[in-house]
C-alpha positions in Angstrom: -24.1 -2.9 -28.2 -21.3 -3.6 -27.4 -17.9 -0.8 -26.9 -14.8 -0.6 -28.7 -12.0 -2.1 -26.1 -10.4 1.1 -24.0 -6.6 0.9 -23.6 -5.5 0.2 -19.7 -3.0 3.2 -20.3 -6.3 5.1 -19.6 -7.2 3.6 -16.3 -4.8 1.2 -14.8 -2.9 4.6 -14.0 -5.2 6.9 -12.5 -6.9 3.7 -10.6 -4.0 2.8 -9.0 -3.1 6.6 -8.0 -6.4 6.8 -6.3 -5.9 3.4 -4.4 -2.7 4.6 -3.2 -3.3 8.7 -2.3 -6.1 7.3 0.9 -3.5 4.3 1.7 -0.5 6.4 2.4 -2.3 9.7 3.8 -4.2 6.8 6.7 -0.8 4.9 7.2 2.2 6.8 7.1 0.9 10.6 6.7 -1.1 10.7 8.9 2.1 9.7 11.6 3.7 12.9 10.0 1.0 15.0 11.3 0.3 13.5 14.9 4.0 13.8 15.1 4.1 17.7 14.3 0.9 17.8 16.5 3.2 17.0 19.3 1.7 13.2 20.1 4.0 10.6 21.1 5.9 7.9 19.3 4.1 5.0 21.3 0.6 6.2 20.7 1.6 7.4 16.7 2.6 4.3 16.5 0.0 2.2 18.1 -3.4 4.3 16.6 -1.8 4.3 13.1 -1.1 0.7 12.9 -4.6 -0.2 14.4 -6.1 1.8 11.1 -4.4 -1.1 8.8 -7.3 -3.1 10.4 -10.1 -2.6 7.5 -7.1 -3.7 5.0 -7.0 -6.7 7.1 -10.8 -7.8 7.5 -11.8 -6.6 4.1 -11.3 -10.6 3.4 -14.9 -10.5 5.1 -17.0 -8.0 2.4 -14.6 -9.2 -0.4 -17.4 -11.6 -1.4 -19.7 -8.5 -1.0 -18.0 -7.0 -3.5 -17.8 -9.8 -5.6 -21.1 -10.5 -6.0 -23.6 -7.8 -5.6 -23.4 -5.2 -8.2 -20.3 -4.3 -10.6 -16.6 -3.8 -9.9 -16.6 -0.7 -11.5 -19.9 1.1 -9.8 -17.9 -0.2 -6.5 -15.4 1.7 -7.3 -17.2 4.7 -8.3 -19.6 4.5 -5.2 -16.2 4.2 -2.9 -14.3 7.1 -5.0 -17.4 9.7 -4.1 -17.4 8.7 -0.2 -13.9 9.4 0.1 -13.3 12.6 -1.6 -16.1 13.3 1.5 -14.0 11.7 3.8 -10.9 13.7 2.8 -13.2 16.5 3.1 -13.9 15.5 6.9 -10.5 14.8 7.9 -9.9 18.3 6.8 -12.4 19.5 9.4 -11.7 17.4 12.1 -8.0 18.7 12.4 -8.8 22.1 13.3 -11.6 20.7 15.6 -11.3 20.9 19.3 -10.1 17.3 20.3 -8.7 17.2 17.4 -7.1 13.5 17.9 -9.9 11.4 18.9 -11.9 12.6 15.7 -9.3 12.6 13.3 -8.8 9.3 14.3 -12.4 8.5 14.0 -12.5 9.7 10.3 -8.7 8.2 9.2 -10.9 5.0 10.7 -13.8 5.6 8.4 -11.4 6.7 5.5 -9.7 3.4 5.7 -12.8 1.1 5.5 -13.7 3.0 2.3 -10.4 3.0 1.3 -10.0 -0.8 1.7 -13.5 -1.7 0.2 -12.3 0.3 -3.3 -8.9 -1.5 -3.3 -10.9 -5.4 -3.2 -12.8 -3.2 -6.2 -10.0 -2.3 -8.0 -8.3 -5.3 -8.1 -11.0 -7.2 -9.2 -11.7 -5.2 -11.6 -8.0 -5.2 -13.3 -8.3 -8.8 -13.2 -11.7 -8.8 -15.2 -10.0 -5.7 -17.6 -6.8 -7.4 -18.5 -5.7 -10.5 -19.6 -3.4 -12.6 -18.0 -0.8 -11.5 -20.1 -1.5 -7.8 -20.0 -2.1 -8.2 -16.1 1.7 -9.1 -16.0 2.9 -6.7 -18.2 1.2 -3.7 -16.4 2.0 -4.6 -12.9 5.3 -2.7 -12.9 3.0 0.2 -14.2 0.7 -0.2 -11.6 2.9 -0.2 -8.6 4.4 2.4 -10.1 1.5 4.8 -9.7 0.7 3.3 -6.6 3.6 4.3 -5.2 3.7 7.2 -6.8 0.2 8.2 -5.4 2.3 7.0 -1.9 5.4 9.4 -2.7 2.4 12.3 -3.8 1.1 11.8 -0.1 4.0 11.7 2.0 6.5 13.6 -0.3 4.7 16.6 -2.3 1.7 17.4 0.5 3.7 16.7 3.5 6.6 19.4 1.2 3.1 22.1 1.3 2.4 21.5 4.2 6.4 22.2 6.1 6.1 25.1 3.9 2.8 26.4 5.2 3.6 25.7 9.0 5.6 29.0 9.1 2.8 31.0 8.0 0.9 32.6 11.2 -1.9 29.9 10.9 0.4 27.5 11.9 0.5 23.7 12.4 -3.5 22.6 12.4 -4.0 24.9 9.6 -1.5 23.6 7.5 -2.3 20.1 7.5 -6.0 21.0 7.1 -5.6 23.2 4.2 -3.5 20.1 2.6 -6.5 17.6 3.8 -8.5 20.0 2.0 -6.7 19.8 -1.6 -6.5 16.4 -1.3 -9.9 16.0 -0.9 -10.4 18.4 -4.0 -7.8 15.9 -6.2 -9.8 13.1 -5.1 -13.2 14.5 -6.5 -11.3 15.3 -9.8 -10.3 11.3 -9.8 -14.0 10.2 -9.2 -15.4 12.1 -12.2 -12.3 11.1 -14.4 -13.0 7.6 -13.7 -17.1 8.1 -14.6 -15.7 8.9 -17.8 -13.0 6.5 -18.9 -13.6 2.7 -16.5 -14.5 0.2 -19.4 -17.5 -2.6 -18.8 -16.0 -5.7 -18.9 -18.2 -8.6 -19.9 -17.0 -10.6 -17.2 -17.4 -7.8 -14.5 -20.7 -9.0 -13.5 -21.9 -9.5 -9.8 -24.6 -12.6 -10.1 -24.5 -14.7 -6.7 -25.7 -17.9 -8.4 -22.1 -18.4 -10.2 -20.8 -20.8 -8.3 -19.3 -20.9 -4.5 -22.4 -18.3 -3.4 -25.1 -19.7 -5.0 -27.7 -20.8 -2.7 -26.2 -20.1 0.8 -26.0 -17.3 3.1 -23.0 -15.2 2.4 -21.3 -16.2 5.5 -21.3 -20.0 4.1 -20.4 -18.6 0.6 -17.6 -16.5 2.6 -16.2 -19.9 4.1 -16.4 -22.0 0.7 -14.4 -18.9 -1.2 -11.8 -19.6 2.0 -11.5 -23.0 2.2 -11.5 -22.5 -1.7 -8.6 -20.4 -1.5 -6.8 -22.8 1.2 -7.1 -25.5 -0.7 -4.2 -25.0 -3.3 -0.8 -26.4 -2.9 1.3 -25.4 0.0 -1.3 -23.4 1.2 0.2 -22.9 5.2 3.8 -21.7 3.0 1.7 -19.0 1.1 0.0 -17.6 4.6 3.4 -17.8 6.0 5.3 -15.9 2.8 2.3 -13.4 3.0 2.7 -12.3 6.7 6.3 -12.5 7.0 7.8 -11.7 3.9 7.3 -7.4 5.0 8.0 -8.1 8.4 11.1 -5.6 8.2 9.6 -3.2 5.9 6.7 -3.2 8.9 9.0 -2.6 11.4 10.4 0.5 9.1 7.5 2.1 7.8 6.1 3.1 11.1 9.2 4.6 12.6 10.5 6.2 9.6 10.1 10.0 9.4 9.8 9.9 12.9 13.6 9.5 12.8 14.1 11.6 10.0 12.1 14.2 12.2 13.5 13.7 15.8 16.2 15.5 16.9 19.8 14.4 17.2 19.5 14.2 21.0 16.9 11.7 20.7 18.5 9.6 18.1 16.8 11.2 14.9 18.3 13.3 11.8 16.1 16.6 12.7 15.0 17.0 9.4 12.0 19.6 8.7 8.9 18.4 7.6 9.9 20.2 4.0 12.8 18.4 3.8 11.2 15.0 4.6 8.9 15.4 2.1 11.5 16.4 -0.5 13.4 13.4 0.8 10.5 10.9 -1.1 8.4 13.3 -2.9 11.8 14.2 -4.9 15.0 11.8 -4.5 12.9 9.1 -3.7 10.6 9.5 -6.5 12.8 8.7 -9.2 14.1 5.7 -7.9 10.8 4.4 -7.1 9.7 4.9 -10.8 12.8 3.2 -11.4 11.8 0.3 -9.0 8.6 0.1 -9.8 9.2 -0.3 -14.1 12.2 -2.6 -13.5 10.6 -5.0 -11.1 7.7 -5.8 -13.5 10.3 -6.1 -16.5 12.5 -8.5 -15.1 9.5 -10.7 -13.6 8.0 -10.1 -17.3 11.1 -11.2 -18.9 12.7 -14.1 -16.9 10.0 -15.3 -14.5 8.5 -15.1 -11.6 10.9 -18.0 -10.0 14.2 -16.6 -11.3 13.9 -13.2 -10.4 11.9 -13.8 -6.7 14.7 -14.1 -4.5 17.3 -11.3 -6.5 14.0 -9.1 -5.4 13.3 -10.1 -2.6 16.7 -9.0 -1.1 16.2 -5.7 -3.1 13.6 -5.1 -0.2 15.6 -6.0 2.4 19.0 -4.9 2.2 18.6 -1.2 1.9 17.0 -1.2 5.6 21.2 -1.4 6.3 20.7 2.3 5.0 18.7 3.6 7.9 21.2 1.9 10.4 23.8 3.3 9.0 21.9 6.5 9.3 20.9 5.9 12.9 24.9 5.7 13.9 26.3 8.4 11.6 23.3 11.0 12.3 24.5 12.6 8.7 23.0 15.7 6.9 20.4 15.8 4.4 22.8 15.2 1.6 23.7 12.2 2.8 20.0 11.2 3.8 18.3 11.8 0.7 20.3 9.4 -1.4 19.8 6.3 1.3 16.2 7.2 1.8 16.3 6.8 -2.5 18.2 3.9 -2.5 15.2 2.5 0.1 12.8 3.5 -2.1 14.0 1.9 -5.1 14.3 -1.4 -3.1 10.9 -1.4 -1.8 9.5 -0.6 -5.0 11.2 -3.6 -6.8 10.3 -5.9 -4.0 7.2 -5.3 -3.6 6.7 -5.8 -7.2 7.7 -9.5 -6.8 5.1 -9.8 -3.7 2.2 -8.0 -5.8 2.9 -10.5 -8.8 3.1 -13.4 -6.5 -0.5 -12.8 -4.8 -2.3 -12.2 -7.9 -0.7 -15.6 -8.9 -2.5 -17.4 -5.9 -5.5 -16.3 -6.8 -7.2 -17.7 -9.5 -11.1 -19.2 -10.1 -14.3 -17.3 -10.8 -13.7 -15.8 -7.2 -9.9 -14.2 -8.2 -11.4 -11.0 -6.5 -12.8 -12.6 -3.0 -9.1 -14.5 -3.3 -7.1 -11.5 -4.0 -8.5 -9.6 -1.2 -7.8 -12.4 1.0 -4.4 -12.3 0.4 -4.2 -8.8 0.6 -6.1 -8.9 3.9 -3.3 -11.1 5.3 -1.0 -8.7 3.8 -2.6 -6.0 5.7 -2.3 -7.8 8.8 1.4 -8.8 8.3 2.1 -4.9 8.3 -0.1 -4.1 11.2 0.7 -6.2 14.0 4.5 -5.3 14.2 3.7 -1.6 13.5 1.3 -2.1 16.2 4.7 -3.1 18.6 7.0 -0.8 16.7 6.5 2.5 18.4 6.9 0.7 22.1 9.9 -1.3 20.8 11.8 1.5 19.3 10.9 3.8 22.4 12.6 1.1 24.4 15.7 0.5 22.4 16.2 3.4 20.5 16.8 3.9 16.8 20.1 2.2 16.6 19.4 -1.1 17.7 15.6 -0.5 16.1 17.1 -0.6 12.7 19.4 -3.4 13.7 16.4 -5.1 14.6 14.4 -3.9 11.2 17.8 -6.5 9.5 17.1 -9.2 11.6 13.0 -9.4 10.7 13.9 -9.6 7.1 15.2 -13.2 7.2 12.1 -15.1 8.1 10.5 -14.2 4.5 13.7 -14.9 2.9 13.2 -18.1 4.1 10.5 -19.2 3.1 11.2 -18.5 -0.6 12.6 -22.1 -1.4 9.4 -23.8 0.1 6.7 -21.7 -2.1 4.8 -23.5 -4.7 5.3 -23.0 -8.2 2.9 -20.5 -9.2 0.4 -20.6 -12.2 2.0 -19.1 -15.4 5.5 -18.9 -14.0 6.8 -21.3 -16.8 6.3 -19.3 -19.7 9.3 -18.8 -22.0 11.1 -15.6 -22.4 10.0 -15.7 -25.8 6.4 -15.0 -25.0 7.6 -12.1 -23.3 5.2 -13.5 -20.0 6.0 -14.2 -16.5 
């Protein structure tokens, strides 16, 4: 029998809040804690940015996923495993060697982590319509991010405020670890309740590009699939580069907000850092997030990509400007906001643009593609950010951070136009 349609209020929030909490606790707080741990910037840097890797090769199980068993028992399956791996990280901090086996679980963490993302995607794509897939993209970055401003604002605030207690450092972060791994549980059985079944989320291998192959064929037909479409080298090119600042930032960010003023930093606690984006930054990311889908939803993808795409970039002048001045937190929280909000309204635009390339009875082996090239647009310069800024210091970093937003700008006037752009303002579609 079938079951009476569920409203995407119900799920494309809390989805999207548990594909963002593992993202941003892997990439950016775990650099919090190996900096309060006393590690270096080079090796945060370099370890960190190596963990984007399963984000980057999750192109390979994408048709996995795709094709052997349900998008939403994926999700489910990979919901349970990392609650455990929350769990784990929790453990390993207060563990002797503490470093080598928090890294091998933020590893672990982040292959789960990756593998429910190509599941979650796939499975708003079978959920939604076109239409409603456009119209809840602002509402999906949203929570994304705000599951991203939860990790690095609200449990990095708990845990500045519990490093004075006379546990100190290790136990902080682990008792945050801890709680997150509890949330995460919370999320799994919330999800067993609510995920719909679509009709289409099936995972047959005989539908089409799989179908009577060995998956690594079937993996290289979905590719060349996928490469196919028009201006296909532009669209790699748009995808790696059109972050490349936003790479070079993310990395080195609360470092600098955390050094102290002899090595170039702000010296901000870790409380105030998190109150930073867990507070200021939050509302303009809500902001960001909501607007960016509007404006694509109401004039098109084509007329609003380039106004957003300098939303990104041009708020990275805030964290020069911050590197020469050295200012207080007054002055700091409202340019790390005004960062915020322009990361959230570009990245908007980006999101929007790779669900538009990929299309076909394989849109969630296509999606993850992209998004694997995504991935690997943000780890490679991370990868080099921590040595570069070590060498050059945070002035000239940031100057640098300007310079490596032109190549994506650049590459705006060559992209394709994308499926469904054309739709007129009455229809209210992108």
């Amino acid at each position: 029998m079938s079951r009476p349609q569920r409203s995407p209020w119900l799920f494309v929030p809390s989805l999207y809040f548990a594909e963002g909490v593992p993202y941003i606790l892997v990439n950016t707080v775990s650099v919090i804690l190996y900096k309060k741990m006393g590690v270096d910037n080079a090796s945060i840097a370099l370890w960190t940015s190596l963990l984007y890797l399963p984000w980057v090769l999750k192109l390979l199980w994408g048709p996995l996923v795709d094709t052997r068993a349900t998008k939403r028992a994926w999700i489910l399956g990979t919901q349970a495993a990392q609650a455990a791996c929350l769990a784990a990280v929790a453990a390993a901090i207060v563990a002797p060697g503490f470093f080598a086996w928090s890294l091998a679980v933020f590893t672990l963490a982040a292959l789960v982590s990756a593998t429910h993302d190509i599941a979650a995607d796939g499975f708003y794509l079978h959920a939604l319509d076109e239409r409603a897939q456009a119209y809840f993209v602002g509402v999906r970055t949203m929570f994304y991010r705000g599951a991203m401003i939860f990790g690095s604002g609200l449990l990095v605030s708990v845990a500045g405020r519990l490093e004075g207690g006379p546990r100190g450092v290790a136990w902080a972060w682990s008792t945050v670890f801890a709680g997150a791994a509890v949330l995460y549980a919370g999320l799994w059985l919330y999800h067993r309740a609510v995920l719909p079944r679509p009709p289409t989320d099936v995972g047959v291998a005989a539908d089409g590009a799989l179908a009577g192959g060995p998956a690594g064929a079937g993996w290289l037909r979905i590719m060349a699939d996928w490469l196919r479409q028009p201006r296909a080298g532009v669209i790699v090119a748009f995808i790696l580069l059109y972050r490349l600042g936003e790479a070079m930032l993310l990395k080195l960010a609360a470092p600098f907000l955390l050094d102290g003023k002899e090595k170039g930093g702000l010296a901000l606690t870790t409380q105030q850092v998190g109150f930073a984006y867990g507070t200021v930054g939050l509302s303009c990311l809500i902001v960001g997030g909501i607007l960016g889908g509007w404006l694509i939803g109401r004039f098109g993808l084509r007329r609003m990509l380039w106004p957003l795409a300098l939303a990104l970039n041009v708020p990275h002048f805030a964290y020069l400007y911050l590197a020469w001045a050295q200012p207080g937190p007054a002055v700091a929280y409202p340019l790390v906001a005004l960062e915020q909000l322009g990361y959230g309204l570009g990245t908007t635009a980006f999101m929007v643009v790779l669900m538009r390339v990929s299309r076909g009875e394989h849109r969630t082996s296509h999606f993850a593609i992209a998004t694997g090239l995504m991935a690997l647009g943000m780890m490679l310069p991370g990868m080099a950010s921590g040595a570069i800024q070590t060498a050059v210091g945070y002035r000239a970093y940031f100057l640098l951070v300007l310079v490596c937003g032109l190549p994506g700008l650049a590459l705006l006037p060559w992209l394709p136009r994308l499926e469904g752009e054309s739709a007129g303002r009455a229809s209210g579609s992108a």
